[in-house]
C-alpha positions as CSV (number, residue, x, y, z in Angstrom):
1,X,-55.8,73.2,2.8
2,X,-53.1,70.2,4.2
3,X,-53.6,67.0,2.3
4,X,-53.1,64.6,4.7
5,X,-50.7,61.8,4.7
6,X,-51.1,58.7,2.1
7,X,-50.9,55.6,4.1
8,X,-48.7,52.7,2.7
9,X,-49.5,49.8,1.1
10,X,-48.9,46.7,3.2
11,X,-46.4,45.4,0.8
12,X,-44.2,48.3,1.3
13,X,-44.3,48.0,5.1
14,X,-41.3,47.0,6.9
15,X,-41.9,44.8,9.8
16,X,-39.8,45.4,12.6
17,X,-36.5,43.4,13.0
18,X,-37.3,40.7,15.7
19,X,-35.2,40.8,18.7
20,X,-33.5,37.4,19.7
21,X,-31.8,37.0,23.1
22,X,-30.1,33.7,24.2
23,X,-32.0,31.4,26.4
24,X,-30.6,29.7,29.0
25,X,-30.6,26.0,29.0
26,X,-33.7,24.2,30.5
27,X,-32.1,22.1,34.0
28,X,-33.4,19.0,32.4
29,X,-31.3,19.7,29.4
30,X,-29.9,16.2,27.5
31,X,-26.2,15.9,28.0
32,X,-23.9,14.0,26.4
33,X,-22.0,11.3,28.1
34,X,-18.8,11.1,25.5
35,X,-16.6,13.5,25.7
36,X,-16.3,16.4,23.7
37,X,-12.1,16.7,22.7
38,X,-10.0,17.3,19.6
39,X,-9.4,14.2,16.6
40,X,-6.2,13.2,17.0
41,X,-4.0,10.9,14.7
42,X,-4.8,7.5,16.7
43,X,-8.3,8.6,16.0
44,X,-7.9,8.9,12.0
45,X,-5.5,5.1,12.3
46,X,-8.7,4.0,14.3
47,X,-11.4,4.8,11.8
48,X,-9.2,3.8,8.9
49,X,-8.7,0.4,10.3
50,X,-12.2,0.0,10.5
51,X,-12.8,0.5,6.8
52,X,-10.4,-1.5,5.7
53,X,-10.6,-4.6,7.7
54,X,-14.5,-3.9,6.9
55,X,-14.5,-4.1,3.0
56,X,-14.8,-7.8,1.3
57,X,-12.1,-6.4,-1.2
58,X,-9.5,-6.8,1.2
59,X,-10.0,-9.5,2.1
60,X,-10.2,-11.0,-1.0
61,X,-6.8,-9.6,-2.0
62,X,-5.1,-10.6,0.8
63,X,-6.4,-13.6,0.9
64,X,-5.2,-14.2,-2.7
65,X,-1.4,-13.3,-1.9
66,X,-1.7,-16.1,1.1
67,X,-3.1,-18.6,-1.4
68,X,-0.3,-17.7,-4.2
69,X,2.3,-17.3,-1.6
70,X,1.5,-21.2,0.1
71,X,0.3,-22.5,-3.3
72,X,3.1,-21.6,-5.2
73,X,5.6,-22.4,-2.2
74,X,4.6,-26.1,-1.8
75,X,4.3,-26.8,-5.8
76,X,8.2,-25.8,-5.1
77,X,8.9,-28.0,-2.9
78,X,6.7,-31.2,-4.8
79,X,8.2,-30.3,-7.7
80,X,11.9,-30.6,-6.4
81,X,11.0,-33.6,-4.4
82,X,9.6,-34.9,-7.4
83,X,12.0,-34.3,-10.0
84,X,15.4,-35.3,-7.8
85,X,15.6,-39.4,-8.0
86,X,17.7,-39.2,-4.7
87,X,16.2,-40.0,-1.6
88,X,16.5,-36.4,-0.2
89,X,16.7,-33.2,-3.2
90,X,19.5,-31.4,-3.2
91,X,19.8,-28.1,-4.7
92,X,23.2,-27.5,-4.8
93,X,24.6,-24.0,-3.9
94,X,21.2,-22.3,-5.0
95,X,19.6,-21.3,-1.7
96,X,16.6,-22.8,-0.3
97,X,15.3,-19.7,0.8
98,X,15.3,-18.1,-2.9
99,X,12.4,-20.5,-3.9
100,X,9.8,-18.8,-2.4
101,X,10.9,-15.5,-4.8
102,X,7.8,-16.9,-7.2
103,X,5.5,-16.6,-5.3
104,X,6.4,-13.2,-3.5
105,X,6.9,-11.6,-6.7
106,X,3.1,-12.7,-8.0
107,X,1.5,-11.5,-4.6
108,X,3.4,-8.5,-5.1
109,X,0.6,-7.7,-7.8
110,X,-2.3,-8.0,-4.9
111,X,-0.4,-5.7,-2.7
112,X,-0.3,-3.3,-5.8
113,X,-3.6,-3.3,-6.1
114,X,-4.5,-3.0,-2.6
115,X,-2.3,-0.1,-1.9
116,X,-3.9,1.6,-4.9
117,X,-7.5,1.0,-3.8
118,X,-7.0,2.4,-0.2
119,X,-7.3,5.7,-1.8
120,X,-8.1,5.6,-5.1
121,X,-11.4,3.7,-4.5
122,X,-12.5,6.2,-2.2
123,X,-12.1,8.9,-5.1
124,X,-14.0,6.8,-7.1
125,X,-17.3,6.4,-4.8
126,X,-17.1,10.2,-3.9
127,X,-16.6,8.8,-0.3
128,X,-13.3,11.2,-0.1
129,X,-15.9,14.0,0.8
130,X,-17.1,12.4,3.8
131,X,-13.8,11.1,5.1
132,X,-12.4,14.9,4.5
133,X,-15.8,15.9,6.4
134,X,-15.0,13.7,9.1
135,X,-11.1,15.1,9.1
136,X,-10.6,18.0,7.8
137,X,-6.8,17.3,7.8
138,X,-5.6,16.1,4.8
139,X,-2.5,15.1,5.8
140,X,-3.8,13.5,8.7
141,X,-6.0,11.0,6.2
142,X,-3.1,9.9,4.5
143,X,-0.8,9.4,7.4
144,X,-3.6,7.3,8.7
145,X,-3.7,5.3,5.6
146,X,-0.6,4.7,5.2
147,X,0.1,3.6,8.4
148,X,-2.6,1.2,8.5
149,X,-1.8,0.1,5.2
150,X,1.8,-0.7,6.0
151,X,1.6,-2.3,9.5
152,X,-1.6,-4.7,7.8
153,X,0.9,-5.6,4.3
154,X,4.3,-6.1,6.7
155,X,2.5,-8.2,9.1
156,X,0.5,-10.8,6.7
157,X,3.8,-10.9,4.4
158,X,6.1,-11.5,6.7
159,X,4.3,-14.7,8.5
160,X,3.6,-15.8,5.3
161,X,7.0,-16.0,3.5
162,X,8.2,-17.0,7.2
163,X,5.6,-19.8,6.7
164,X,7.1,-20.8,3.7
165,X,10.7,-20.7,4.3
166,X,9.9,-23.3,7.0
167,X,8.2,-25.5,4.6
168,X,11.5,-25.3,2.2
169,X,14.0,-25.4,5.1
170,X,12.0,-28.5,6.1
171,X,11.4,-30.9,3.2
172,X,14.0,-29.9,0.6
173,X,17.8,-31.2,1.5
174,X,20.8,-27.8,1.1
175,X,22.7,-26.1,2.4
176,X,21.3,-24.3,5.9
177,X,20.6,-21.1,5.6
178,X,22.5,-18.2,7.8
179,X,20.4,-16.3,10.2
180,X,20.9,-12.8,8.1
181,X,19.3,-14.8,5.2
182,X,16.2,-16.1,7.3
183,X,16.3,-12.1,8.1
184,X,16.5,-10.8,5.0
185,X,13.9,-13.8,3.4
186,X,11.2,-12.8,5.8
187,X,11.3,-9.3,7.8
188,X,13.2,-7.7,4.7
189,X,11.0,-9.4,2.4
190,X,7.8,-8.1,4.4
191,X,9.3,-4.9,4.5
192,X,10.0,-4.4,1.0
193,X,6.3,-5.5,-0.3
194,X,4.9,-3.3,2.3
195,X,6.9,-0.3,1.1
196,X,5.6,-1.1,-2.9
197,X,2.7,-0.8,-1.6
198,X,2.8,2.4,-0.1
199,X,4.2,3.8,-3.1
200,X,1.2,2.3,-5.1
201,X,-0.7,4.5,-2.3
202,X,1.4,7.6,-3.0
203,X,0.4,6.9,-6.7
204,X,-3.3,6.1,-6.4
205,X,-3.6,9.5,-4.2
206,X,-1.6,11.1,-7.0
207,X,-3.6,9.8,-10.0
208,X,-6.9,9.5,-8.2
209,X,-7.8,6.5,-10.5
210,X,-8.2,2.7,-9.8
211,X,-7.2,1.4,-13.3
212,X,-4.6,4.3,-14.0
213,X,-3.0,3.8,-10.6
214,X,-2.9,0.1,-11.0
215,X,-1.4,0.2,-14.6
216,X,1.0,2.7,-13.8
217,X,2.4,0.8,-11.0
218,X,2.6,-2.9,-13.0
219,X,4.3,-0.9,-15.6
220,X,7.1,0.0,-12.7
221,X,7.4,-3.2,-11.7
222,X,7.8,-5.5,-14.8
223,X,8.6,-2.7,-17.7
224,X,12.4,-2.0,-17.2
225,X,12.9,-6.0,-17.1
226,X,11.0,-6.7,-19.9
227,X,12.8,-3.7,-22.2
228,X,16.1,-5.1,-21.3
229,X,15.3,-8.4,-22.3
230,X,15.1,-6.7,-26.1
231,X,17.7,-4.1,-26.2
232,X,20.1,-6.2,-28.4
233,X,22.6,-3.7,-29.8
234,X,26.3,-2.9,-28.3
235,X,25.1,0.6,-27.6
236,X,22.0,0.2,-25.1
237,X,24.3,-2.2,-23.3
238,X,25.0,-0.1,-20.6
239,X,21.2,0.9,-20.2
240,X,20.5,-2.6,-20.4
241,X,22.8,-3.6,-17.3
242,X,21.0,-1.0,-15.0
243,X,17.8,-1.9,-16.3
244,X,18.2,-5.5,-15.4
245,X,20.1,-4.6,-11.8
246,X,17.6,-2.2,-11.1
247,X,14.4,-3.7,-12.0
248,X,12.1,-4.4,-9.0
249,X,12.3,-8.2,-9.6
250,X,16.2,-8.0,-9.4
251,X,16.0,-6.2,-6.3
252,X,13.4,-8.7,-4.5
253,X,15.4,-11.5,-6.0
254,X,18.8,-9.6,-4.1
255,X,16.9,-10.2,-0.6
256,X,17.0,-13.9,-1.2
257,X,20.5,-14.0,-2.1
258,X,20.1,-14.4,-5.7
259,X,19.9,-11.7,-8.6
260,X,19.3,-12.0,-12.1
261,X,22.5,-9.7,-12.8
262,X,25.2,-10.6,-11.6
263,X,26.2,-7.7,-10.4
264,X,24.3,-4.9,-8.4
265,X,21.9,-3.8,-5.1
266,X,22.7,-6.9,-2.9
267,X,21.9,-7.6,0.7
268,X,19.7,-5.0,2.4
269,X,20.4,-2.3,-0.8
270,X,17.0,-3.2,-2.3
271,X,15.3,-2.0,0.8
272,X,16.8,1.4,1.1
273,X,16.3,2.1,-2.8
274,X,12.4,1.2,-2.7
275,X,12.4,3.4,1.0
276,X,13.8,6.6,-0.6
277,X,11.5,6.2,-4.1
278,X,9.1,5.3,-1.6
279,X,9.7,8.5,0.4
280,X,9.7,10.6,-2.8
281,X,6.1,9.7,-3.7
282,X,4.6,10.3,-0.7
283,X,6.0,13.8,-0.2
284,X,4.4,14.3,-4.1
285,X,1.5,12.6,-2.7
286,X,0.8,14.9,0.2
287,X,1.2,17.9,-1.6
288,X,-1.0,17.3,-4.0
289,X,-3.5,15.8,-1.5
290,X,-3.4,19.7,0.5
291,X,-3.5,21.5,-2.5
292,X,-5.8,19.5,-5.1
293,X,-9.8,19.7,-4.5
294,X,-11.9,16.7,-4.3
């Protein structure tokens, strides 16, 4: 006798695979009217520009360096007017120009912190992810933000300190001042904050930390002057020399025609030292940017 055939319970069924062909699109299909292409690096300068002109940080920063750039500029020149009983100051063989070291060398500290925030801020929020999101090329971002970041800092310092050499040139009575030292006091001054600040970038992208970054990169700037104020003894007094000729504030005074050592970098020197540290950083920084995770 044939027993027949126990059916299956309906959990143990298996439902056929479902067959999916490709539709064609319906005529009255929506169609975008921007066109579809590949992000290019205009694109990536583009969107950064937008974020940074668009957050009140930078503004305030910026604004700050104006203010302490002017400010301390014009106290200069009330003070001198002040002080001298003649009817017209004279300063002598110190050059004009060099006054308005002060107040470059306190709104170096807002570029500082600017450069590092470009970055570091964005590791900070978690906004990293979407910007990588949006650009996959890492590379690409920091380019951008560099870019951006140095054209913005020239710009703004350079009309400023240009501003300001006007003012000295104008209302305080020496010697006038040769056209390579109007040169160096404004375009190589611009060009030397700027590049500090893209090596605060390079740092922030390599620390990926807002107060870190911006420690690290005070420390750089007023550390080796402040250690060779105290190194005394016979034997650190070689160390001591570089430290003072080498010390970002000896360099930035060099541009102005002035140093605090008497010997070392001197006319357009400073530039090419900060441009090759500078350089350095940011080949560290991109390297670690490719091959770091967010």
């Amino acid at each position: 006798m044939t027993t027949p055939p126990t059916p299956q319970a309906p959990s143990q069924r298996q439902a056929p695979a479902p067959q999916y062909s490709p539709q064609p699109a319906p005529a009255g299909a929506y169609t975008s009217p921007i066109p579809v292409r590949r992000a290019t690096l205009a694109d990536a300068i583009a969107s950064e520009w937008t974020k940074i002109r668009s957050v009140r940080s930078t503004m305030w920063t910026l604004g700050v360096m104006i203010v302490l750039l002017l400010g301390i500029g014009l106290l200069a020149t009330i003070a001198i007017n002040t002080v001298d009983s003649g009817p017209e100051p004279d300063l002598g063989s110190t050059p004009v120009l060099s006054l308005g070291f002060f107040g470059v060398l306190l709104g170096s500290i807002c570029v500082i912190t600017l450069g590092v925030m470009t970055i570091a801020s964005e590791y900070g929020t978690g906004m990293i992810r979407t910007t990588l999101t949006a650009c996959p090329s890492r590379a690409r971002v920091l380019s951008a933000k560099a870019i951006v970041f140095f054209l913005l800092t020239f710009v703004i310092t350079t009309v400023t300190t240009a501003l300001v050499a006007g003012m000295h040139t104008a209302f305080i009575d020496s010697a006038a001042p040769s056209a390579g030292d109007w040169l160096r006091a404004t375009v190589g001054v611009g060009l030397y904050i700027a590049t500090l600040g893209l090596l605060s970038l390079a740092v922030g992208a390599l620390i990926r930390h807002s107060a870190g970054a911006i420690t690290v990169m005070i420390g750089v700037v007023l550390l080796p002057l402040v250690l060779a104020m105290f190194m005394f003894t016979k034997s650190l007094s070689d160390l001591r020399m570089a430290l003072f000729q080498y010390s970002i504030p000896s360099q930035l005074s060099a541009l102005y025609s002035t140093s605090v050592a008497d010997s070392g970098p001197s006319g357009w020197e400073p530039l090419w030292i900060m441009l090759g540290i500078t350089a350095a950083a940011l080949i560290c920084a991109f390297a670690s940017l490719d091959r770091r995770d967010v």
